[in-house]
Short mmCIF file of the C-alpha atoms (twelve columns), coordinates in Angstrom:
data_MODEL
# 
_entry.id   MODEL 
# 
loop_
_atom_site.group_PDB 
_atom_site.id 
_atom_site.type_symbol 
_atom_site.label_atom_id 
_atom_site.label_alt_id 
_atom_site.label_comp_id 
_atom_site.label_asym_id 
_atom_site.label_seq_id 
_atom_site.Cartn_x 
_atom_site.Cartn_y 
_atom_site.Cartn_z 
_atom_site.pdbx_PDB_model_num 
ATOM 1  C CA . UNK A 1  -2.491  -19.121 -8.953  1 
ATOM 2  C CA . UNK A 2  -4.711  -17.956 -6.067  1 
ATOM 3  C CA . UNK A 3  -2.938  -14.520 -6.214  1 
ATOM 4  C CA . UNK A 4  -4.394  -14.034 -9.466  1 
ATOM 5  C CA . UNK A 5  -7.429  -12.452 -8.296  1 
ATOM 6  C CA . UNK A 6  -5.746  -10.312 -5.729  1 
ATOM 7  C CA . UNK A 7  -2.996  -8.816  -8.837  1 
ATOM 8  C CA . UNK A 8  -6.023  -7.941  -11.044 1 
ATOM 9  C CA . UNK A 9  -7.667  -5.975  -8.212  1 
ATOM 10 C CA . UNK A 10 -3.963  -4.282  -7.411  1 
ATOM 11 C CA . UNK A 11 -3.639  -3.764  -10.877 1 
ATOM 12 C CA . UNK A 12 -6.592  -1.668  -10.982 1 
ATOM 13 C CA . UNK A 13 -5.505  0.261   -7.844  1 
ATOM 14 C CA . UNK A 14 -2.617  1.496   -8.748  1 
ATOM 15 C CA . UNK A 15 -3.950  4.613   -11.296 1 
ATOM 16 C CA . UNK A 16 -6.002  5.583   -8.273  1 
ATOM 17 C CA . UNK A 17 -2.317  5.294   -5.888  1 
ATOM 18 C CA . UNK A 18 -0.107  6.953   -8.204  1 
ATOM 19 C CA . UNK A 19 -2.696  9.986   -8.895  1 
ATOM 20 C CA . UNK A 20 -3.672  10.755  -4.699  1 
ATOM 21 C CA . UNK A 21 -2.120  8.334   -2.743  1 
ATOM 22 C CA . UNK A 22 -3.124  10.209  0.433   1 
ATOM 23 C CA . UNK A 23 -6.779  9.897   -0.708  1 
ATOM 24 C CA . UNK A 24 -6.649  6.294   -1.639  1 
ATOM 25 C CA . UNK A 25 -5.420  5.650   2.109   1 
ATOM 26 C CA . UNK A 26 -8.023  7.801   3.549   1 
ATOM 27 C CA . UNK A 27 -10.781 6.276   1.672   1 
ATOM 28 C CA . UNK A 28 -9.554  2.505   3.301   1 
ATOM 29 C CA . UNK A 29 -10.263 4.616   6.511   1 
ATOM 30 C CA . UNK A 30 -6.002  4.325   7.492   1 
ATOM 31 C CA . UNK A 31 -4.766  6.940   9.412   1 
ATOM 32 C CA . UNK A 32 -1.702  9.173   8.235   1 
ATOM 33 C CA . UNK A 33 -0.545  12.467  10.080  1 
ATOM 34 C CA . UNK A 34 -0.137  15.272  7.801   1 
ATOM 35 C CA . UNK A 35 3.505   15.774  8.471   1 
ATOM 36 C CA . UNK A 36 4.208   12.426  6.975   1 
ATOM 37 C CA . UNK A 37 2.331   12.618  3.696   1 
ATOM 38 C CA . UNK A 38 5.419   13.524  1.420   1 
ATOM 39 C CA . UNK A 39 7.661   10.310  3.039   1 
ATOM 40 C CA . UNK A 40 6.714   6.721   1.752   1 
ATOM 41 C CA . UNK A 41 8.492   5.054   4.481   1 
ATOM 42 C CA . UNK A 42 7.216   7.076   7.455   1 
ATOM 43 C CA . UNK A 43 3.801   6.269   6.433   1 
ATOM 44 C CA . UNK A 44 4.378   2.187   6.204   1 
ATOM 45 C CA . UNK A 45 6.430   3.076   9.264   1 
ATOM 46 C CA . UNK A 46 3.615   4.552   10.982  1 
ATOM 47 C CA . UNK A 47 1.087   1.681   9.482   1 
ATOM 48 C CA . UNK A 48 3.111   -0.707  11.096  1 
ATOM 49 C CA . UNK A 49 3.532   1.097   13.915  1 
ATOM 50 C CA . UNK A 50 0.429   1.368   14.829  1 
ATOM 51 C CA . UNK A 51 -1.263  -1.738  13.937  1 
ATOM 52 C CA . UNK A 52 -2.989  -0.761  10.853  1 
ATOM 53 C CA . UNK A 53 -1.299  -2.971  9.097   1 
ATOM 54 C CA . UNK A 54 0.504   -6.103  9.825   1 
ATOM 55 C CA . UNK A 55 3.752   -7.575  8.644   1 
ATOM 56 C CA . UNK A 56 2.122   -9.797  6.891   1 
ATOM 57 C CA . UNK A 57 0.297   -7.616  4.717   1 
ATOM 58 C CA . UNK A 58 2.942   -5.260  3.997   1 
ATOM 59 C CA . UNK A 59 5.074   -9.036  2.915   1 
ATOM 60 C CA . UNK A 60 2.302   -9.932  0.441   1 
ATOM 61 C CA . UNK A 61 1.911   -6.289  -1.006  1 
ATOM 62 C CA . UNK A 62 5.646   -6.293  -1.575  1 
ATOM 63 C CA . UNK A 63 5.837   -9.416  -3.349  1 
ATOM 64 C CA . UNK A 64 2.579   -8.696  -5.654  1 
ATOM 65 C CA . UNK A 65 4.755   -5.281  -6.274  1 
ATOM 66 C CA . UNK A 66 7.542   -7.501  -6.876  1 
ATOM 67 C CA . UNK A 67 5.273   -9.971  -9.106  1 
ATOM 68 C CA . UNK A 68 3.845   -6.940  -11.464 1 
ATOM 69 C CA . UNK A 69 7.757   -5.495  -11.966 1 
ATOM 70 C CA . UNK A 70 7.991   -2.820  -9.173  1 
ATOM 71 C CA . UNK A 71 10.989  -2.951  -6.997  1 
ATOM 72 C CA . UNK A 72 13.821  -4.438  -6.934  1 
# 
């Protein structure tokens, strides 16, 4: 249950996600071209892409999603 700490702390995120999502990226200082802001998967794209975020991460944020109901 060590991904109990980590669901609370999402769980508390996702107000701030769902109200400015571009702002809650900016504020964890990740970098998304304007052009992009309106296209979910251009921006993980781009995360990836770039090497702000790794595979890995993106994997555990999906299953947490997956753990709290979002998804499929």
């Amino acid at each position: 249950m060590s991904n109990i700490p980590q669901l609370q702390s999402l769980m508390q995120m996702i107000p701030q996600i769902k109200a400015n999502p571009m702002q809650f990226l900016l504020q964890r200082k990740l970098n998304i071209p304007q052009a992009m802001t309106s296209d979910p998967n251009a921006i993980i794209n781009h995360l990836l892409q770039t090497g702000q975020v790794s595979q890995a991460q993106m994997n555990s944020a999906y299953q947490m999603a997956q753990q709290m109901g979002y998804g499929k």
